[in-house]
C-alpha positions in Angstrom: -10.3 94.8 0.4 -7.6 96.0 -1.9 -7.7 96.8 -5.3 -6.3 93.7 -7.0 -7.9 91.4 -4.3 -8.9 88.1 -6.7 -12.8 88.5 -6.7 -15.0 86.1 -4.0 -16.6 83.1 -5.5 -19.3 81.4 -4.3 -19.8 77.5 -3.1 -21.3 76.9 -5.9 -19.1 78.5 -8.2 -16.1 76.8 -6.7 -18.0 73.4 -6.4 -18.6 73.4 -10.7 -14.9 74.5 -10.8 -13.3 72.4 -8.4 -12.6 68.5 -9.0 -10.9 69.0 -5.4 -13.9 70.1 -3.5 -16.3 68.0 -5.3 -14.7 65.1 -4.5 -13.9 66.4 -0.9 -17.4 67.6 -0.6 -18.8 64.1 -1.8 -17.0 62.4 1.0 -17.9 65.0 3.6 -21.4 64.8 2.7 -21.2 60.6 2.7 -19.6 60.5 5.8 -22.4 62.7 7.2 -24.8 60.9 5.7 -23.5 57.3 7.9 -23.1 59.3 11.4 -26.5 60.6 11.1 -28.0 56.7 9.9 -25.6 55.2 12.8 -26.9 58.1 15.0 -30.6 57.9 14.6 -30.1 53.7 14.9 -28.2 53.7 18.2 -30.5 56.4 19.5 -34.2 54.5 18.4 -32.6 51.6 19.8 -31.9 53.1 22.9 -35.5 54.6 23.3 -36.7 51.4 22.7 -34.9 49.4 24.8 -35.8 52.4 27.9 -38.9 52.7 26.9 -39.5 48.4 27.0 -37.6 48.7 30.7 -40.2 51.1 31.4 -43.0 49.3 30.2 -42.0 45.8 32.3 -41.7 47.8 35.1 -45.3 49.3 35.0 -46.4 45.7 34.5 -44.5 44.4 37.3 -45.6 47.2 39.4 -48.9 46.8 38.3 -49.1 42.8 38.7 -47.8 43.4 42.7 -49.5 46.3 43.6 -53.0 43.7 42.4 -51.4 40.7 44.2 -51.0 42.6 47.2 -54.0 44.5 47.1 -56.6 41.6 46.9 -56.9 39.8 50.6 -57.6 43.9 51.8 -60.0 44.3 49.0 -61.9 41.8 50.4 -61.7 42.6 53.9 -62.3 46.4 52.6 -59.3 47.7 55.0 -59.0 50.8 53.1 -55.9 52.2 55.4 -54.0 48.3 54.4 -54.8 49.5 50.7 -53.6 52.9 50.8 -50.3 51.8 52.2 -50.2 49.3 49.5 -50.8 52.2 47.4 -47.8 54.2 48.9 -45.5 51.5 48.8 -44.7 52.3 44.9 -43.5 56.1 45.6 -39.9 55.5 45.8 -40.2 54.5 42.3 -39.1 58.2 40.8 -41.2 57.8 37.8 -44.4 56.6 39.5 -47.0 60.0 39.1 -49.9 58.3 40.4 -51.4 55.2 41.7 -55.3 54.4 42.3 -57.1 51.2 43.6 -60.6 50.9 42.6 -63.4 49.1 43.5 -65.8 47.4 41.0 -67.8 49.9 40.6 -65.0 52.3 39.9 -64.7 54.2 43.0 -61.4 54.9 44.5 -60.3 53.3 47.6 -57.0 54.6 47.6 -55.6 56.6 45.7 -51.6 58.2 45.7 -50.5 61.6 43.4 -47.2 62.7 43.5 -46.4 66.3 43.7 -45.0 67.4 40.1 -41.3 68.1 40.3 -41.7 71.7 38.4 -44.3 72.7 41.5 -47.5 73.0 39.5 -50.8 71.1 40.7 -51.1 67.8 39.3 -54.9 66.7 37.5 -55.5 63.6 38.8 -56.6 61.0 36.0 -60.0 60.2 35.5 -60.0 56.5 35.9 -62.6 54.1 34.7 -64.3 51.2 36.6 -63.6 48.0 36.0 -65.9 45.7 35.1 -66.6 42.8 33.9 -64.1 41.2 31.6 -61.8 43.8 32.2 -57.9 42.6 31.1 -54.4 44.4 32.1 -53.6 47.4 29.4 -51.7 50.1 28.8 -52.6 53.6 27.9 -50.3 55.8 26.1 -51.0 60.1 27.3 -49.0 63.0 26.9 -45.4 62.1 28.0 -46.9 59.3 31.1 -48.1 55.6 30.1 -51.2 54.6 32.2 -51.2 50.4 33.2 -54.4 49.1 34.2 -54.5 45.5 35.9 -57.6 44.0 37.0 -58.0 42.4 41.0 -59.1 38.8 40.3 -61.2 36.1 42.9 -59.0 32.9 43.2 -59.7 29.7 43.9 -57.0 28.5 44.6 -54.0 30.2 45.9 -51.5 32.4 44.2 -47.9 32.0 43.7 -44.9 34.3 42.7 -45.7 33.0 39.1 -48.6 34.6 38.8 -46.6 38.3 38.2 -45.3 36.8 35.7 -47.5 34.7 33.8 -51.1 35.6 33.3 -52.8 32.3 34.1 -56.0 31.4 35.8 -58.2 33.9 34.5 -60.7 32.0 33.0 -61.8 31.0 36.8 -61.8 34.5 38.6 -64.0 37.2 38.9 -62.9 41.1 38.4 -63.5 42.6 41.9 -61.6 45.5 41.4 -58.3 47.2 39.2 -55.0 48.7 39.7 -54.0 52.3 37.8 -50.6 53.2 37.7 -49.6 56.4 35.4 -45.8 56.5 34.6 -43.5 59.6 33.9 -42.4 59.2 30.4 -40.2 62.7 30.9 -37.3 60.8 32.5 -37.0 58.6 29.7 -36.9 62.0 26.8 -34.4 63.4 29.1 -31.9 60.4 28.9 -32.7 60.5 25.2 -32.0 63.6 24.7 -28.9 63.9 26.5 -27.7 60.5 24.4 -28.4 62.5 21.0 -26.8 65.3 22.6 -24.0 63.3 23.7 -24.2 61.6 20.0 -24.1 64.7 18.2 -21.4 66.2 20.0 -19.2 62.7 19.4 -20.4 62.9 15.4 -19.2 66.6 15.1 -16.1 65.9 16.8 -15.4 62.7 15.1 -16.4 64.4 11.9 -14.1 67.8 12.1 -11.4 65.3 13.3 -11.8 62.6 10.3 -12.3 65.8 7.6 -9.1 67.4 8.9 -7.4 64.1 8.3 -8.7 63.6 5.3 -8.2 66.7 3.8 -4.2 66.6 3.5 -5.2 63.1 1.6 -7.7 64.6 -1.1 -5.3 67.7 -1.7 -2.3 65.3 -2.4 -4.5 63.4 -4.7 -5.8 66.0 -6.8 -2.6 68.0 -6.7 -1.2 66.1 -9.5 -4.3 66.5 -11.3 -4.3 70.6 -10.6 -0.1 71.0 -12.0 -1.6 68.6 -14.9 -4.7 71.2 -15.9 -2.4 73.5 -15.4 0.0 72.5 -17.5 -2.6 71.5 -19.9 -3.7 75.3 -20.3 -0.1 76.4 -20.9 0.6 74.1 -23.7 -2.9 75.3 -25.6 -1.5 78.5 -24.7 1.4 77.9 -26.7 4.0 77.1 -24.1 5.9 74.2 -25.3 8.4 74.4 -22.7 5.8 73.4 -19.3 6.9 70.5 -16.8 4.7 69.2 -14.0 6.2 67.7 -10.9 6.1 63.5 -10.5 5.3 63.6 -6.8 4.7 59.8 -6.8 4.8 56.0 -7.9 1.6 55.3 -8.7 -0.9 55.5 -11.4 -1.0 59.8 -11.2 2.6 59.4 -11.4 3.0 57.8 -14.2 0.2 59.8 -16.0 2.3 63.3 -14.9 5.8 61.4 -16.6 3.3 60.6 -19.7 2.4 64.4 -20.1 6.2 65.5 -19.6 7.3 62.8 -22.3 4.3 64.8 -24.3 5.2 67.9 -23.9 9.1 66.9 -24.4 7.8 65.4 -27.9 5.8 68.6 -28.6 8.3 70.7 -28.2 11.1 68.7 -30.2 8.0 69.0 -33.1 7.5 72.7 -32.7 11.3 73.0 -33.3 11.3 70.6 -36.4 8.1 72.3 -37.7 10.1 75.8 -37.1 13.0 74.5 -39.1 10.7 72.9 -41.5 8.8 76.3 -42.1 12.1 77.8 -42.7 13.7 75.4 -45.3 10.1 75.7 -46.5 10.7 79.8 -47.2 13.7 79.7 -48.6 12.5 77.0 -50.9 9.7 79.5 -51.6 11.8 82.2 -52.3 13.7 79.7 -55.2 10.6 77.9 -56.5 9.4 81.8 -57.4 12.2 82.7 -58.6 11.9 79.3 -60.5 8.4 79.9 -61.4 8.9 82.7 -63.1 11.9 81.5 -64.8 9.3 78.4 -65.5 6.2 81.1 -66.4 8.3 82.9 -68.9 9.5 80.3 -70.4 5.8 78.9 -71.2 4.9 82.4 -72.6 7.5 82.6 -74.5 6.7 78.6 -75.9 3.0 79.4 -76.0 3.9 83.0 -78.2 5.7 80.2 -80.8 2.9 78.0 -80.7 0.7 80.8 -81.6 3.2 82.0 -84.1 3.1 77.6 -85.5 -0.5 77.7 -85.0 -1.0 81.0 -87.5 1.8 80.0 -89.6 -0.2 76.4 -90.2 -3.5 78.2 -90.7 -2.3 81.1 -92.7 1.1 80.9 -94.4 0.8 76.9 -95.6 -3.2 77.7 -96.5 -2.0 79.6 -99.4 0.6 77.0 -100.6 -2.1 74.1 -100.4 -4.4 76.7 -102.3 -2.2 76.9 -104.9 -1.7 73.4 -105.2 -5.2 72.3 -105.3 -5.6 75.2 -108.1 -2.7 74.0 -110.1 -4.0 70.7 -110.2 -6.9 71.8 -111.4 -5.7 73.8 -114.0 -3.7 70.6 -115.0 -7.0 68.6 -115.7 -8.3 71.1 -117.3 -5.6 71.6 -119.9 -3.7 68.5 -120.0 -7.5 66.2 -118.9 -7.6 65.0 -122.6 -3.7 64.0 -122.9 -3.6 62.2 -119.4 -3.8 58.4 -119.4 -5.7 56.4 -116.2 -2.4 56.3 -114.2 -1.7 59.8 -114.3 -5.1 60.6 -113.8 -5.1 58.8 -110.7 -2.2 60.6 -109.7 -3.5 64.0 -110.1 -6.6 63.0 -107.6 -4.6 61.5 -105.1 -2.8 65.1 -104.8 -5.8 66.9 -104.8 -7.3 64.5 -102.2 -4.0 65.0 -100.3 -4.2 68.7 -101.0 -8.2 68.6 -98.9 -6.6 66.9 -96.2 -3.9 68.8 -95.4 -6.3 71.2 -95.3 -8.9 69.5 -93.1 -5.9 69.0 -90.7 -5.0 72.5 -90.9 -8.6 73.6 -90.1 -8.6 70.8 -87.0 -5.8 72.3 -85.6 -7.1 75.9 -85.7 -10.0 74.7 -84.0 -8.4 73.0 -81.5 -6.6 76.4 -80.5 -9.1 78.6 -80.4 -10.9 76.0 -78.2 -7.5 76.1 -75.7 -7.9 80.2 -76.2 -11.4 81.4 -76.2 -13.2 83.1 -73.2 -15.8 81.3 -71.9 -19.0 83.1 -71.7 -21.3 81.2 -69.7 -25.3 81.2 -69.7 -28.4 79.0 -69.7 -28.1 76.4 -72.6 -30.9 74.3 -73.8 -28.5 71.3 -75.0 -31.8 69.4 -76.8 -32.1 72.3 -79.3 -28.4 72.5 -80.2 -28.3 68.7 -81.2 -31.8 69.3 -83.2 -29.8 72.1 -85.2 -26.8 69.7 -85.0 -28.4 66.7 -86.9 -30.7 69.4 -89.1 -27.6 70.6 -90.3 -25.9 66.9 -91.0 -29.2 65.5 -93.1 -29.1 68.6 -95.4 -25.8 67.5 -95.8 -26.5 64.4 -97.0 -30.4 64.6 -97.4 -29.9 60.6 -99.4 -29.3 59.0 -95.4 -31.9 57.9 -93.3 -31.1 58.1 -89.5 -33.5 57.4 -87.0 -32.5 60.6 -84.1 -33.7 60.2 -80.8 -34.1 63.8 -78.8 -34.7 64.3 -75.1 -36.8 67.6 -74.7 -35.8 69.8 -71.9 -32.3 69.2 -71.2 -30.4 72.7 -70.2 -27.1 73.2 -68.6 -24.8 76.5 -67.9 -21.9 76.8 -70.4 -20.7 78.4 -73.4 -23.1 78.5 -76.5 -20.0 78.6 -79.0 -18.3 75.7 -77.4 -20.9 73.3 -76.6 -22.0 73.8 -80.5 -18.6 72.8 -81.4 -18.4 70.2 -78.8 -22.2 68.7 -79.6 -21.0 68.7 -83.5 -18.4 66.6 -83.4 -19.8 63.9 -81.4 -23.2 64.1 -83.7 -20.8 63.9 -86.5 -19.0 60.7 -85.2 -21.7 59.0 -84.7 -23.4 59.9 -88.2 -20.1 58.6 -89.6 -19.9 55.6 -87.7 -23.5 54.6 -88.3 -22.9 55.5 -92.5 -22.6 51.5 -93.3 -26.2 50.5 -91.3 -29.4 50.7 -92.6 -30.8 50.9 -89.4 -29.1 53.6 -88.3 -29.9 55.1 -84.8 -28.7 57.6 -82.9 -30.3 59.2 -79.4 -29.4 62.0 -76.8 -30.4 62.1 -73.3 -29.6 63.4 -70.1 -29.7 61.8 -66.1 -29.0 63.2 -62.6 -26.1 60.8 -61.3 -24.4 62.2 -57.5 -26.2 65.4 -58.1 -24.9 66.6 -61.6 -25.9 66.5 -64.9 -24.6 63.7 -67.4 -25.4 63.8 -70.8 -24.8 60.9 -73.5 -24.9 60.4 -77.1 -25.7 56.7 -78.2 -25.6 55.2 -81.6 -25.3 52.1 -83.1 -22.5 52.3 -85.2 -19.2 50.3 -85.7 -17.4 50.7 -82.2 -14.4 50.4 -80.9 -12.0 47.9 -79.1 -12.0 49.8 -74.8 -8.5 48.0 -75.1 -7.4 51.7 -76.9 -9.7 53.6 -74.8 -7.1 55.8 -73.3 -5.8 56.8 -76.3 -9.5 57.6 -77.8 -8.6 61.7 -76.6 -5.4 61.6 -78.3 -4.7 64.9 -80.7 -4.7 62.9 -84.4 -5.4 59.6 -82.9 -7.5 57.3 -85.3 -8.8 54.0 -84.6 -10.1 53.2 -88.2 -8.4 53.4 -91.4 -9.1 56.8 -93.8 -10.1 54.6 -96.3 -13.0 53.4 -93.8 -13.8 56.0 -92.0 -12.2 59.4 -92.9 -11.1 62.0 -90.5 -8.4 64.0 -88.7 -8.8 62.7 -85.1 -9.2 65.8 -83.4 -13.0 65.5 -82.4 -12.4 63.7 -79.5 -9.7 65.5 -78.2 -11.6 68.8 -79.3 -14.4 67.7 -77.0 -12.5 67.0 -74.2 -11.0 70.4 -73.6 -14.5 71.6 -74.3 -15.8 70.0 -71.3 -12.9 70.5 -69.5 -12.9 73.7 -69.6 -16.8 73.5 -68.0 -15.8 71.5 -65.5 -17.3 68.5 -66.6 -15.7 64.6 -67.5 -16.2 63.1 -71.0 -15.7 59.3 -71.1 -16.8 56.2 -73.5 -18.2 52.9 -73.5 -18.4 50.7 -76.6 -17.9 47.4 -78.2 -16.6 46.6 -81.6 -20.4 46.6 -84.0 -22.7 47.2 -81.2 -22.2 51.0 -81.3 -20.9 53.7 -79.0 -22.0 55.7 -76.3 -20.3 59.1 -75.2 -21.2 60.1 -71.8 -20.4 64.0 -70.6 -21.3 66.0 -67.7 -21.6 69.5 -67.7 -23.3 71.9 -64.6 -26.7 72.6 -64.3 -25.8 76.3 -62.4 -22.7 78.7 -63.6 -19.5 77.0 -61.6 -17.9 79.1 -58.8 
């Protein structure tokens, strides 16, 4: 065998490859299956119908050779008996014949020489009688017939082979044996399976040699289409099988060219796609960092805003809260209530340009600062929290409501800033009830952490809920609740920036709740 010879398979391993030769060893294997059932049947029914020939035959035999032999049995003519005995030996299949008295003993008696020249055993025979009946004994490859020699009183017809009547009436005065060859009958068998099998082999190779041209032209579509199949997972776009016909694996070959005619026109559009889709790339980078330098270069002057608002217009408002102080102080005595009035609506201007100031600082450095995440315990930051707002204003009586235990992963800075301003909205809101209440608690909702922060304050209309994290967005007048209306919008980056979602639910008097989530483990 050469070196590049394919490798041998075995049956097997061609049989779990091969849709062909399973489906053409299937139908060998069925029609096998049939010639051997319509094989066996023809052949038992032939035995049988033999093997019933042979049988009425013995009986016949056996019925005559009695008829005949019953006037000599009664005279005793033993030389009349035995040729009634040899009259049966041109029957080929006769092996021994025996007439027997009552008693049993043999008064004639006929064994033929065995074909294959080897002594014959005579039978043993049994007497008689009384009561004894025709029957049939089964040995090894003979059948043995036994008829009993009846008395009659009146005399016998032709009938009487046929029909066992009369017996009631006679007395047993002697029997019949006959043995049979059963070998003639094996033989004729034999040579009809032989016969059979030779027909059901030639049959067989002749239908398998038919049918083989049919099972290769119907799984020879299905081969170029597995074939096919493999080239276009291969990546060959460009594969065609043959329509070799009409019918239904016709029109599923013209189905996988119309495929493989669409797959290609989508490779091609995809190529061109991928292309346009470069040289867009090579623009939107160059536009990117057109884009990217452009926001540095805004972000460096809203740094440069952001200091000049906390630093260069601090000193200004400094100035002008200290001039009107020095105003009061010298001029207090000579300024009427009008005036007066004017001079601490400046001052009270003065604070809250200030407080504004401050807000937006605060909201930078929020936007700016590293986060430096650990292990928080959230329910002592809002105890510090609200410890820090009643020495603040020791005169208010808040009922606070702690959950112990609650931790998250976040920034310690941050989440104090965060946790302050909504503590402080809702100690603001709640400043007008005497009943004021305010609780934090935590739940596990879709397997993260969500925090809230309930009071029972004034509320809101959720009409202007989307406008609630708005930079220096109010929802109440200063006059009723003061503030910059950056909290909010402080607290939302906050959590933003831990990956978390802030939202609201209230009602206008019934209070507010804020709800937050942040993560229980350091994100990825």
């Amino acid at each position: 065998m050469g070196a590049n010879a394919p490798p041998v398979r075995s049956f097997f391993a061609v049989l779990r490859t091969s849709f062909r030769a399973k489906l053409f060893t299937v139908i060998c294997l069925s029609i096998i299956a049939l010639s051997a059932c319509f094989a066996a049947f023809f052949l038992y029914n032939q035995y049988r119908s033999l093997h019933d020939k042979l049988l009425t035959e013995g009986r016949l035999m056996t019925r005559l050779l009695a008829h005949n032999a019953r006037l000599p049995l009664f005279a005793g003519n033993t030389d009349q008996l035995q040729e009634v005995v040899q009259g049966v030996t041109g029957h080929g299949t006769v092996l021994e014949t025996a007439i027997l008295d009552r008693e049993g003993h043999p008064l004639a008696h006929f064994v033929r020489q065995n074909p294959r020249n080897d002594k014959s055993t005579p039978t043993a025979f049994s007497p008689p009688g009384p009561g004894v009946e025709g029957r049939i004994r089964n040995g090894q490859d003979s059948l043995e017939f036994v008829e009993p020699i009846l008395t009659q009183h009146s005399a016998g017809n032709e009938e009487d082979l046929f029909f066992e009547g009369g017996r009631e009436s006679s007395t047993v005065i002697g029997s019949v044996h006959l043995v049979m060859d059963e070998r003639p009958l094996h033989r004729k068998v034999n040579q009809l399976a032989a016969t059979a099998l030779l027909v059901t082999a030639a049959a067989l190779v002749a239908v398998i040699g038919a049918l083989y041209p049919v099972i290769r032209g119907i799984t020879r579509p299905l081969t170029h289409l597995e074939r096919g199949v493999r080239e276009i997972a291969a990546g060959n776009k460009e594969v065609r099988v043959p329509v070799e016909s009409q019918d239904e694996l016709g029109s599923l070959a013209a189905s996988f060219n119309s495929m493989a005619e669409s797959l290609l026109q989508r490779k091609l559009a995809q190529e061109e796609s991928e292309r346009k889709i470069r040289e867009l790339n090579v623009n939107l980078e160059e536009m990117v960092r057109r884009r990217t330098a452009e926001l540095m270069a805004a972000n460096r002057e809203l740094e440069s805003f952001n200091y000049s608002a906390s630093h260069d217009l601090r000193a200004p408002l400094l100035r002008l809260r200290g001039l009107c102080q020095a105003l009061e102080e010298d001029c207090g005595d000579r300024l009427d209530g009008e005036l007066r009035d004017y001079l601490d609506r400046i001052a009270e201007v003065g604070v809250q340009m200030e407080r504004v100031m401050s807000a937006m600082s605060s909201l930078f450095r929020v936007q700016r600062r590293e986060l430096e995440l650990q292990p928080v315990n959230l329910s002592e930051l809002v105890e510090k929290v609200v410890a820090a707002h009643r020495a603040t204003e020791p005169q208010r009586q808040v009922a606070v409501s702690v959950e112990p235990g609650a931790a998250a992963t976040g920034d310690p800075e941050l989440l104090w800033v965060a946790l302050d301003n909504l503590i402080g909205n809702a100690w603001k809101f709640t400043s007008r009830r005497a009943d004021a209440r305010i609780e934090f608690g935590s739940m596990h909702q879709e397997g993260e952490l969500v925090c809230f922060i309930r009071d029972n304050g004034a509320g809101f209309n959720m009409g202007y809920a989307h406008k609630i994290f708005e930079p220096f967005h109010r929802l109440h007048g200063q006059d009723e609740f003061p503030g910059t209306g950056v909290g909010l919008a402080i607290v939302q980056r906050i959590i933003s920036r831990h990956q978390g979602r802030v939202w609201l639910e209230s009602a206008e008097g019934a209070g507010t709740t804020c709800y937050f989530t942040l993560p229980e483990r350091a994100p990825a």
